[in-house]
C-alpha positions, 0 to 999 in steps of 0.5 A: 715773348709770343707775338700775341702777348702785349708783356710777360707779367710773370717769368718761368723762374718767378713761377718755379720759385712760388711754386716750390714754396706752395709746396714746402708749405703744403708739406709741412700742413699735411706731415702727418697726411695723404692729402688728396690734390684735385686738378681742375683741368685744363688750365691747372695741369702744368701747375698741378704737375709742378706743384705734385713734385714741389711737395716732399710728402704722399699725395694723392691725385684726381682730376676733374673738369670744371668749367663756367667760361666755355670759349670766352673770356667771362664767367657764364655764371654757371658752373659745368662739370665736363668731367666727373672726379673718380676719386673717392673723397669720403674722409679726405683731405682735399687740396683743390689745385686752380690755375686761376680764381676770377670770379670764385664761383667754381670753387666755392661751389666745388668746395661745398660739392665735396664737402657734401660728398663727405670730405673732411676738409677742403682746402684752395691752391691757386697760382694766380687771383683777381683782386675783384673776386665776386664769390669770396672764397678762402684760399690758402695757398696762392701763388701770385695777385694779378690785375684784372687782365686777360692772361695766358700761359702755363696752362691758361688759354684763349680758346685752347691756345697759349696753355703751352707757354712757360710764363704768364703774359697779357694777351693783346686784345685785338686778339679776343675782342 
């Protein structure tokens, strides 16, 4: 475990194992698709790539980043597109791939954002949920409930840091506080 971690609340096996279920389910509700995943970068990139390879169908992929946290460990309340979708979603069906949902304000906005630009249907995979969710979006492949804690690991960071962890752990508060 990682000096700056007080416990792992998810193992890698743990991970692999959901992961691979999200995707035999995506599978299976898009067998007669081309379902176009979007990842929200940064913190979704390591289970954007297992998830991609977990689905036995033709995906497509885009990216785009989103943030409403800059260097803190709070939502701001206002959502910044860092970096613009290049994808076309005019008829598509979206499955927008979240590492984390705290306060849902990013995708349920980004959601009604591409619906707006036309998508047929947009749909929520995400690893982990806080149970205090402010904005109540629909998520229809999710990976784990956690508390509300500060996690870090499998993509998630604290100023950049920890995203390269293969688990999920609770990062100590003296180092964020």
């Amino acid at each position: 475990m990682h000096k700056d971690l007080e416990e792992i609340i998810l193992h890698e096996a743990e991970i692999e194992q959901r992961v691979k279920e999200l995707g035999d389910a995506i599978a299976k509700d898009y067998k007669c698709q081309e379902p176009l995943l979007i990842c929200i970068l940064r913190g979704a990139v390591i289970f954007f790539a297992d998830l991609c390879r977990a689905i036995d169908i033709p995906v497509q992929m885009g990216f785009v980043s989103l943030s409403s946290y800059k260097d803190g460990t709070s939502s701001t309340g206002n959502v910044e597109e860092r970096q613009k979708l290049m994808a076309d979603v005019k008829g598509k069906a979206v499955i927008l791939v979240e590492d984390i949902i705290d306060t849902g304000l990013t995708l349920k906005d980004y959601s009604q954002n591409l619906l707006d630009r036309g998508a047929e249907s947009v749909e929520i995979c995400c690893l982990l949920k806080k149970p205090e969710q402010v904005h109540n979006v629909d998520v229809q492949y999710q990976g784990f409930d956690i508390e509300n804690r500060f996690v870090v690991g499998y993509g998630l960071d604290y100023a950049e840091q920890y995203r390269n962890l293969p688990y999920v752990g609770i990062l100590k508060k003296e180092i964020y506080s």
